[in-house]
N, C-alpha and C positions, 0 to 999 in steps of 0.2 A: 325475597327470593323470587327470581324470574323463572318459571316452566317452561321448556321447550316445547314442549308439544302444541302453541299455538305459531312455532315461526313458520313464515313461510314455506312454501313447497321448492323444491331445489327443482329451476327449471333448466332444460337445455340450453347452453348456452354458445351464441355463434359471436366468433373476434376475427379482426383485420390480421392480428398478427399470429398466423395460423400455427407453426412452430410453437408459441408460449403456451405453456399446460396449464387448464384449468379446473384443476382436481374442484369439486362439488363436495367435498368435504367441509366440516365447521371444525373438526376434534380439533384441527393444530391450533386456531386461535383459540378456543375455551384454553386448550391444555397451558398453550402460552397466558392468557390471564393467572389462572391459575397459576402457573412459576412467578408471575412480575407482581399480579395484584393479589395475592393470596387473601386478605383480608375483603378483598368486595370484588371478588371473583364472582360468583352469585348475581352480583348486582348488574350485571352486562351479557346482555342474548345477542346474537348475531343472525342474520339471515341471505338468502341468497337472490336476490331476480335479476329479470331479463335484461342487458343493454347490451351493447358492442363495446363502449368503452370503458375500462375500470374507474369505477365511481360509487360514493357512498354519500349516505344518511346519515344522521347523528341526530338522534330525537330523545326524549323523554316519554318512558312506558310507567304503569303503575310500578313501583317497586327498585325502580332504577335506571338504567340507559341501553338504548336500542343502537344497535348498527346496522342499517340495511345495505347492501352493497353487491356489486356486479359481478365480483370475483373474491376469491378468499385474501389474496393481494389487499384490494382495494379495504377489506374488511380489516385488515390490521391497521390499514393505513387512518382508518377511519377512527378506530380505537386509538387509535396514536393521537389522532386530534385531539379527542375527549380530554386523554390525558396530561396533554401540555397546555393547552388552551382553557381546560377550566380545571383541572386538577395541578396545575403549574407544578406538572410533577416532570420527570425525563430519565432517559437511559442515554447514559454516556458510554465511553470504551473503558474509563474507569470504574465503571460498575452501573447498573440500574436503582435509581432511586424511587421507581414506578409506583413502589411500598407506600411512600408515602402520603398517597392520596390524604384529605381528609375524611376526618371520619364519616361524618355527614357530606356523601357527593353533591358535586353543587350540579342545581338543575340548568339544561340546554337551554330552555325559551325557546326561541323560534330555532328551528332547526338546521342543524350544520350542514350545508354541501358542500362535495368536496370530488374534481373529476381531476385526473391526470393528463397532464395535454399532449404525452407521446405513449405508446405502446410498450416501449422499452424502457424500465431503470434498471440501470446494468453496473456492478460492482464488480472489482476485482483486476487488477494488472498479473499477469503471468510470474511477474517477478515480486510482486505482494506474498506470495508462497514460500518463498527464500529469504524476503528481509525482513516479515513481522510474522508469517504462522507457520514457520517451517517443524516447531518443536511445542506446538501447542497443542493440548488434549482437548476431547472433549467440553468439558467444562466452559474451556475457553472459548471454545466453537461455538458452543450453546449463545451466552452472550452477545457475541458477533452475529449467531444467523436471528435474535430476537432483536438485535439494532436496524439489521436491513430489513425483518419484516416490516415494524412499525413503522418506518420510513417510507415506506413504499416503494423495497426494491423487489425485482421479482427475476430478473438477470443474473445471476452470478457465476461468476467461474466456480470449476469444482475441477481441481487438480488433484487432490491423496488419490493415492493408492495407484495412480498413472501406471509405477515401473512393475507394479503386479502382474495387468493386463499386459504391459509391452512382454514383459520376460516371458510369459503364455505363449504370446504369438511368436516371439524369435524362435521359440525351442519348437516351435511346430514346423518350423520352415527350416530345420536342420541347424540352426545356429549352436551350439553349447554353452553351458555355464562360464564355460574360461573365457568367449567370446564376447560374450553378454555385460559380465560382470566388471572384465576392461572395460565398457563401452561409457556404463553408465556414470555417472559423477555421485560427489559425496551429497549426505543430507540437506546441508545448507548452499549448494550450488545446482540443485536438480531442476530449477527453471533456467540456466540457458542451456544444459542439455535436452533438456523437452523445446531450446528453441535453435538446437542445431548448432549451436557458438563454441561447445566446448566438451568433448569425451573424456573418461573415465576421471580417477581421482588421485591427488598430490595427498590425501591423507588416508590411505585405505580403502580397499573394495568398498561399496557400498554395503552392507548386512543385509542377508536374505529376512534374518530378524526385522529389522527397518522396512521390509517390503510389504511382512507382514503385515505389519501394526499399523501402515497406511492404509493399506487395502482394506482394512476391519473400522481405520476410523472413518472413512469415505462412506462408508454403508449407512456409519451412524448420520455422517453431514449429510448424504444424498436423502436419506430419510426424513430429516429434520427441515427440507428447505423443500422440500414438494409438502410437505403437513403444512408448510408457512404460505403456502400458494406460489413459491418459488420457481422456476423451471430452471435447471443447472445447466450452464453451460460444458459438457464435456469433451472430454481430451479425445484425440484420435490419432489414428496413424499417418503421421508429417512428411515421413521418408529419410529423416534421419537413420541411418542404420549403422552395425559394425561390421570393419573394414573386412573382416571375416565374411562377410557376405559374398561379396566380388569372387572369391575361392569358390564356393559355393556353388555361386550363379556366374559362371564365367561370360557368358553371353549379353546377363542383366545390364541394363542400360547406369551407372553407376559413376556419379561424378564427383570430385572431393570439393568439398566449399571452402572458406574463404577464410585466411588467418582472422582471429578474435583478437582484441588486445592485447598484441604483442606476446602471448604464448607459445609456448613450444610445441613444436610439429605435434606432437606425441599428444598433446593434451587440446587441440581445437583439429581445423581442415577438416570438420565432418564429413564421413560418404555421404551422397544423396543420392537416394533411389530414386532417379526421373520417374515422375507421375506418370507419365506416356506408354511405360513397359508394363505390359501385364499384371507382371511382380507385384507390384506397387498395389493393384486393384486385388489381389492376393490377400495381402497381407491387411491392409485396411476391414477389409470382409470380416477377417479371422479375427483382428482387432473390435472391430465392434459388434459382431456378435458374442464374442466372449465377454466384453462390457456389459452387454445388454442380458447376457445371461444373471452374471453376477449383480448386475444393481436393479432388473426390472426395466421397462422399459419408459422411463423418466423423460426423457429428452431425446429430440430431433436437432436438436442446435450442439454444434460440434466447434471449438476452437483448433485451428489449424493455421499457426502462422512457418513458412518455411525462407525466409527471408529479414529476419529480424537482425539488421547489422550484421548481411552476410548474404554478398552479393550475388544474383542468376549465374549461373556459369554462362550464358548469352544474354545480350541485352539485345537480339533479334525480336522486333514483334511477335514474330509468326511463333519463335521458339515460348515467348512469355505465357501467348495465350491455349498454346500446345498442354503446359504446365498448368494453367490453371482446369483448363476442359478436362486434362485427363486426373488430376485432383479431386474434383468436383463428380467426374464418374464414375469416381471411387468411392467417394461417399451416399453418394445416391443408390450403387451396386448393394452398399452394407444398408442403406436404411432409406427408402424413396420416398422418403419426407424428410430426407437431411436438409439443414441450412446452414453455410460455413459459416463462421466468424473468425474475422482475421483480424489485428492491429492497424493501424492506418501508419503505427508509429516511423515504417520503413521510409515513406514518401517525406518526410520531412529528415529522418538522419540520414540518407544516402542519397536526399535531393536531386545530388548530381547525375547519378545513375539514373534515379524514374522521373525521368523525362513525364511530361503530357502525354506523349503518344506512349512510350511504356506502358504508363500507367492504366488509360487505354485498352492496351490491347492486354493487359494482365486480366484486368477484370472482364472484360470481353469474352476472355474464355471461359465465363461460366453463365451459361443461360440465363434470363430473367432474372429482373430485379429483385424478387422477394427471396431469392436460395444466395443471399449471402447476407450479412449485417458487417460492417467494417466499423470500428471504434476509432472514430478520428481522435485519436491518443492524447493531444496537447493542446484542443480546444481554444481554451484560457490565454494562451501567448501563442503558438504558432500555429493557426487551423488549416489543414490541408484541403476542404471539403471544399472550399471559395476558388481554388486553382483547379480544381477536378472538376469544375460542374456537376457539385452532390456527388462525387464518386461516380460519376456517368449513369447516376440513375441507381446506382445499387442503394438499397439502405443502409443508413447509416446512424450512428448516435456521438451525440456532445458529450466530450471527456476532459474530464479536471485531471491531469495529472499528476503534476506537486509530489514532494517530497520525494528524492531522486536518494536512493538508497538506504532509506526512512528517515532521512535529513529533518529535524525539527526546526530549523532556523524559521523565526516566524515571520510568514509573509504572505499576501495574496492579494488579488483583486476583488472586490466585493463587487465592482460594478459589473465587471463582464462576466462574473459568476450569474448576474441575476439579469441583465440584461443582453449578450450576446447568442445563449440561446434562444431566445424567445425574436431576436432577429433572424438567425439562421435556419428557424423554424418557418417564420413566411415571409422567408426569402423567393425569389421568382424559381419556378421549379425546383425548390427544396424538395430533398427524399430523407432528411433526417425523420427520424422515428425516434429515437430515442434519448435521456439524459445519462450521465453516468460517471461512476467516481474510476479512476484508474492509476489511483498513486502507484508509487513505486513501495512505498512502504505507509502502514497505515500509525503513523502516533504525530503527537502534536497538531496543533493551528486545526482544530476540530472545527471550529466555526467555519469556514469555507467550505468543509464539507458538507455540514448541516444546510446552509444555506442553498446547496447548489440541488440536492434532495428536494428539500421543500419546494424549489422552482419552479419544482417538474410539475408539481401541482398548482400550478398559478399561470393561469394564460398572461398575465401582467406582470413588469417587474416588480417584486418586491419590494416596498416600503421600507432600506435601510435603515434606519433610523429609527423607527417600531421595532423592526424586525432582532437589533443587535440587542434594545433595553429588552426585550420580553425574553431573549436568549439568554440573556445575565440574568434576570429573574429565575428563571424555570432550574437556572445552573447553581444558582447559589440560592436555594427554596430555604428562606428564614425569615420571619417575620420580620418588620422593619429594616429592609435592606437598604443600606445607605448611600446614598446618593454620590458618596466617594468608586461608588462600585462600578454602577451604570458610567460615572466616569471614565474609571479607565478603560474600561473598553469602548466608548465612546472617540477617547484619543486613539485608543489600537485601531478600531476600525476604519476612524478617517484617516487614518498617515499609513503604519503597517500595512494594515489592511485594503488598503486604497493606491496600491504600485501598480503607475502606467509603466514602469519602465520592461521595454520588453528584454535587454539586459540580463536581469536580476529575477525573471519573472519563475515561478514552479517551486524554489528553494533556495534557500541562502544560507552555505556553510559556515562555521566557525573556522578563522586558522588557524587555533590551536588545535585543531582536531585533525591538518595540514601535517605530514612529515615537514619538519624544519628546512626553510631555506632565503637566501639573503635578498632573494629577488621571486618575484612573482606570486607574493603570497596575497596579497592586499589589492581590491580595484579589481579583479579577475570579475568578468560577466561571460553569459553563452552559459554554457553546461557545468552546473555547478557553482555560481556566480558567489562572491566572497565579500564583492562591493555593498555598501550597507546603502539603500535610497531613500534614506532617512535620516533626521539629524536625531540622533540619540537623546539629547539631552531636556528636547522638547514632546521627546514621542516615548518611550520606551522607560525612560525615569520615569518622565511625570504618571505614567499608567501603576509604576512599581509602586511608589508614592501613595498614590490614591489607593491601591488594594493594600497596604498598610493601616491608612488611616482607616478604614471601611471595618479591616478584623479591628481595630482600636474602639470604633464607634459601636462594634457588635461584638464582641468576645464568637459568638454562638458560630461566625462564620469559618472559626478555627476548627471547628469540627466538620466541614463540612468537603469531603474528600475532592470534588472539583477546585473546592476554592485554596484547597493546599497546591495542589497540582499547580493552579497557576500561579500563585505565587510564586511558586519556586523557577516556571518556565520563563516568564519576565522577567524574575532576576536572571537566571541566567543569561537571559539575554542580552541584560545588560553589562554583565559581568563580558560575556563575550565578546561587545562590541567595545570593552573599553580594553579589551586584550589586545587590540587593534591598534589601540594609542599608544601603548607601551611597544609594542615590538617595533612602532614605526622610528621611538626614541633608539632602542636597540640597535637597529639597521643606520640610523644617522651618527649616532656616538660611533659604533665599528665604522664607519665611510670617513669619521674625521682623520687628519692623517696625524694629528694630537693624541690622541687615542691611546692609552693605555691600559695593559690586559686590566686592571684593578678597575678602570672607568667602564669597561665591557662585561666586570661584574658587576657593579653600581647598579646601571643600567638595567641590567637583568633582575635584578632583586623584586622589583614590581612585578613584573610578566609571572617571576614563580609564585609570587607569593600568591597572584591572582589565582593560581591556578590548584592550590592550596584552598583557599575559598572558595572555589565552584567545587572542588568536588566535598567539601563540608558542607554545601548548600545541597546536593546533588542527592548527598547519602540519608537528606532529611525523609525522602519520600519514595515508596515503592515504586513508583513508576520509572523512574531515571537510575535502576540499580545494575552495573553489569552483573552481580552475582544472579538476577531471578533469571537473565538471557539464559548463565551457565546453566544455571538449575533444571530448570525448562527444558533443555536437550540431554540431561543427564538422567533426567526423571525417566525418560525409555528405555535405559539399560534393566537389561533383564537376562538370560539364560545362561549358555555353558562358560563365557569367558567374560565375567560382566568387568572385570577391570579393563581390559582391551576395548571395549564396547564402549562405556567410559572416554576413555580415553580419546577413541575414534571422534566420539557425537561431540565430546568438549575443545577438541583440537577444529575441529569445523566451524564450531561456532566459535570459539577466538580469530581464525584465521578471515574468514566474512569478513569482520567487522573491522581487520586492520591491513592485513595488505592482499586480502581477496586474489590469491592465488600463491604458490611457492614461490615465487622469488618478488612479489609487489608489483604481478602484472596489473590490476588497478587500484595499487596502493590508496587504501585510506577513503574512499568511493562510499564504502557502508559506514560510516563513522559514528560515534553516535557521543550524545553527549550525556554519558554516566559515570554515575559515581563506583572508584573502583576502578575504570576504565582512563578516567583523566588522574587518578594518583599513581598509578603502575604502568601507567604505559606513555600517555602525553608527556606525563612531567619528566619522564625519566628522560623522552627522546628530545626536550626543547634541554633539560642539563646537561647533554651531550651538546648540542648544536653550541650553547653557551660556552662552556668549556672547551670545546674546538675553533672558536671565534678571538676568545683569549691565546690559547696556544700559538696561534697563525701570529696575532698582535705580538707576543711574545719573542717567535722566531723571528719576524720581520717575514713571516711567507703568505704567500700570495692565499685569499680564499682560494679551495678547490669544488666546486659542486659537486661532480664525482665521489668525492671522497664523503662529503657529508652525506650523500645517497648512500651509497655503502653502509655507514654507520647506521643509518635510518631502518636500512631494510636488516642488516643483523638485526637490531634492536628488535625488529620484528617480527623475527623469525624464531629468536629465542621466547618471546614472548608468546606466541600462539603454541608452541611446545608449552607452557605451563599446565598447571593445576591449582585450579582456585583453592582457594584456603592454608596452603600451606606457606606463604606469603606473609609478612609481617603488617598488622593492619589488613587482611583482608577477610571481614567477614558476611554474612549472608543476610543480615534485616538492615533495617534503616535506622540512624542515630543522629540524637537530635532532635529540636524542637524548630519545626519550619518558621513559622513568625519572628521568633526570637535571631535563629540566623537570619533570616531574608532581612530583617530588622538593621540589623548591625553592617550587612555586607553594603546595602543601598547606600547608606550612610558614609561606609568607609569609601565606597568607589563612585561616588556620587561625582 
């Protein structure tokens, strides 16, 4: 056992990046040893001294292992090391294995260094909140803020409890409950209203309940991520308002934004309170001093995008940088060490609009370089920061984005993961600062993530090739792991893992997971891409193959919860891509003019049957289950009308995931591939599509698009009205033995 009383003395410490908080505390990492290493907790002291940039130590002391380090950040990150690097142990999103150190730690030798080459790692997309933690407790928080510590993020957005603080400040400025509670959107759609795209809700008021229970668990994540050396990024006041305002403030400067995906008036056209009127430095004030009252005073860095797929009411220079100046001194008014942070994501989806000089004069209107950070959003395939010269100087950080509505189709670039920042870092007049993860949703193709984390710590690109085997090691921690192993992910990572094409590039959907139709489902690239840039049968088998033989050569590996998980996501994947082949027979059998209805069943028999076998593969493993989604947002019903309540959280979260608004304004966008979810809902809408494609053969009538869209969107409308469980086959755990299926399905659809 190591005594604290001989660590270091906690000295003052000065950083570049004056905004990140450097609490002088050690409790959060002991207390974090303690939750991950409970068993040689004791065995690891921490300390703190002087530098500028976060960086640690990693030595050997009488009794166990030292971490000396510049920041509390830097100190997890540095115990991170220890742990994966000679404890080949890790923490996944599927749980922490951290536990299982061995008994006897093995000693450092010569000493670990380890320095971060930008100021900022920064986690979290705005829309991350909505597609993977919208209905997640504590618990699950916990997990998540112990992944980004030991990673060494120290950025993250912190959205709960937003509509608390908003609903505060509107009723302070005369608004009413009835006003308010229009305004706001349902549980699982509350990140595009916090980004101005879309007001109130197609499945019930929001719950004052629901307002609660965010605002109480924010307290616990704001608490848990400043103890982690964390500084949160916090929400402020955008200018979105309700249209009740204008009544109100008849004078107020108040302009309506800009239709969202094809929505109804009624449910998008947000007010916008121009930043330039008084009001606006008003309400902002009231807004984050009532934050600051209720969480303490944590953070100087405030997220504030008002432009996110939803265009200036002027694209006048003078008007842009009007907007940002009085923005900017609005926040400064609430707190004279504020720093914005906006998305970059605008300047690449509305391209046409922000021009260069836009862009310009957008940023323009906010003083000095250091009082903003901007998230150049899509790094990885399309970077904005090379067209802007750095963002004209503003800071800024590299962002992976990936996974476009928590899309798991597995895919990414390993090279520009590890190489492009470390370019755009000293590039001529770079003002990047920072790296940073910004999925749209955070599950599957973990490895891209990981790797882009560790980057940030390695002034050099990383050594693929070490880097993937030592990933499969630490991921699949059993003695004698077999060389079938390191394989297949060897082949993922040079083919899958290795897509130039910018095409395809962030995510690659399933079409079965596609409402059905005769044209346009197959080949699609740009946003959302469906085209596979890879041959299946050399890249994506041969991996499935090889994690077969590997549980064959080790039984031991069947227990090990990573290596279920991917078994089952490579089959699926392959199951998915060979869904492709059969619908493409479908679409050509229906095109012959031979064709009859019985041959357009024939045809079809494969496609269903496939899809019969994914979700038997799907329901083997907790991770791919829709019922834990249902569970999850049902687990917060609680007070006077909990079946209403109920009803409300589980109608939300159906509706997300299939046709993401009342009538299928971005149908099928959040799709996911679970089990549960492709036997009740996919299969049902491709038996229709089937059955209407015989019909038409039958009559001699013409396909209609139209009309299959219709049936599509019924079908899905009836179905986000359900209740889980009362369904024939629908239950709540997993069935089945993963091996044994993955086994059999590889083989069958080989």
């Amino acid at each position: 056992m190591i005594s604290r009383t001989w660590l270091l003395a906690l000295w003052p410490l000065s950083f570049a990046a004056g905004a990140v908080s450097r609490t002088t505390s050690l409790d959060g990492i002991y207390a974090l040893a303690k939750r991950r290493v409970p068993a040689h907790a004791e065995s690891f002291s921490f300390s703190l001294s002087t530098g500028e940039a976060d960086s640690f130590v990693v030595s050997d002391v009488p009794g166990g292992i030292h971490v000396e380090c510049t920041t509390v950040s830097a100190c997890a990150r540095g115990f991170y090391t220890y742990l994966t690097q000679y404890g080949c142990t890790d923490i996944w999103w599927t749980g922490s294995r951290l536990g299982q150190l061995p008994p006897d730690l093995p000693k450092v030798g010569t000493p670990i260094k380890g320095q971060a080459i930008v100021p900022y790692r920064y986690h979290f997309n705005t829309v991350t909140f909505s597609y993977t933690t919208p209905f997640w407790n504590f618990d699950q928080w916990e997990l998540e803020l112990d992944w980004l510590a030991l990673r060494g993020v120290n950025l993250p957005l912190a959205w709960n409890g937003y509509e608390y603080i908003l609903i505060e400040t509107f009723r302070e400025v005369g608004l009413s409950d009835a006003d308010i509670f229009s305004f706001l959107s349902g549980p699982a759609f509350q990140s595009w209203n916090r980004f101005g795209n879309i007001q109130g809700s197609w499945g019930g008021d929001l719950p004052v309940t629901w307002v609660d229970d965010q605002f109480q668990l924010q307290k616990q994540i704001l608490q848990r991520m400043v103890e982690l050396g964390m500084t949160p990024v916090l929400p402020s006041f955008t200018g979105f308002v309700p249209r009740a305002l204008s009544s109100l403030y008849p004078n107020a400067s108040i302009v309506n934004g800009s239709q969202w995906e094809g929505f109804p008036t009624a449910l998008t056209n947000d007010s916008f309170l121009e930043p330039f009127d008084p009001l606006f430095t008003t309400i902002q004030t009231s807004f984050i001093s009532k934050q600051r009252e209720a969480y303490g005073n944590v953070s100087h860095i405030y997220a504030l995008d008002q432009y996110n797929e939803n265009d200036p009411f002027s694209g006048d220079p003078a008007y842009l940088a009007n907007v940002t100046a009085g923005t900017f001194a609005s926040l400064r008014a609430a707190d004279p060490d504020a720093v914005w942070l906006m998305q970059g994501w605008l300047f690449f989806s509305s391209a046409a609009f922000w021009t260069n000089e836009r862009i310009e004069a957008y940023l323009g209107g906010v003083p000095g370089n250091d009082s903003m950070i901007i998230l150049d959003l899509y790094s990885e395939a399309q970077p904005q920061w090379n067209r802007t010269s750095s963002y004209y100087g503003k800071q800024w950080v590299w962002c992976e984005l990936h996974g476009y509505g928590g899309n798991i189709g597995m895919e990414g670039d390993l090279d520009a993961l590890t190489q492009n920042p470390i370019a755009a870092l000293h590039a001529p007049g770079s003002s990047m600062k920072g790296v940073g993860l910004t999925m749209e949703g955070q599950e599957g193709n973990e490895l891209v993530y990981d790797i882009l984390l560790d980057q940030a710590w390695s002034s050099a690109p990383l050594n693929l090739s070490s880097y993937v085997d030592q990933w499969v090691a630490r991921r699949y921690n059993v003695r004698r792991l077999p060389k079938s192993a390191l394989d297949a992910w060897r082949t993922l990572a040079t083919t899958v893992y290795s897509n130039k094409d910018s095409g395809t590039q962030a995510a690659i959907k399933s079409i079965y997971e596609l409402a059905p139709a005769l044209t346009g489902m197959t080949n699609r690239t740009g946003h959302h891409p469906t085209a596979i840039p890879y041959d299946t049968n050399s890249t994506v088998l041969v991996a499935a193959k090889a994690l077969l033989e590997a549980r064959s050569e080790n039984p031991l590996l069947a227990t090990i919860p990573e290596f279920a998980y991917d078994v089952v996501d490579v089959t699926r994947q392959l199951l998915s891509n060979r869904f492709i082949d059969h619908y493409n027979v479908l679409v050509a059998t229906y095109n012959s003019n031979a064709t009859a209805p019985r041959n357009v069943a024939a045809a079809a028999g494969p496609l269903l049957a496939l899809l019969d076998d994914l979700d038997e593969l799907l329901a083997t493993n907790e991770h791919f289950l829709l019922s834990n989604w249902i569970a999850d947002a049902k687990r917060w019903t609680h007070g006077a009308d909990r079946a209403a309540y109920a009803r409300l959280l589980e109608y939300n979260a159906r509706n997300q995931i299939t046709l993401w608004g009342p009538d299928g304004e971005i149908n099928d966008y959040a799709s996911k591939a679970w089990a549960g979810l492709v036997r009740t809902y996919y299969k049902p809408r491709w038996e229709a599509f089937v059955e209407y494609l015989a019909q038409t053969k039958e009559a001699g009538a013409a396909y209609d698009a139209h009309v299959v869209s219709a049936k599509m969107i019924a079908i899905g409308q009836q179905w986000s009205n359900g209740t889980w469980g009362t369904g024939k086959g629908e239950g709540w755990g997993t069935r089945g033995d993963t091996s044994a299926v993955a086994a059999r399905l590889v083989e069958k659809w080989a």
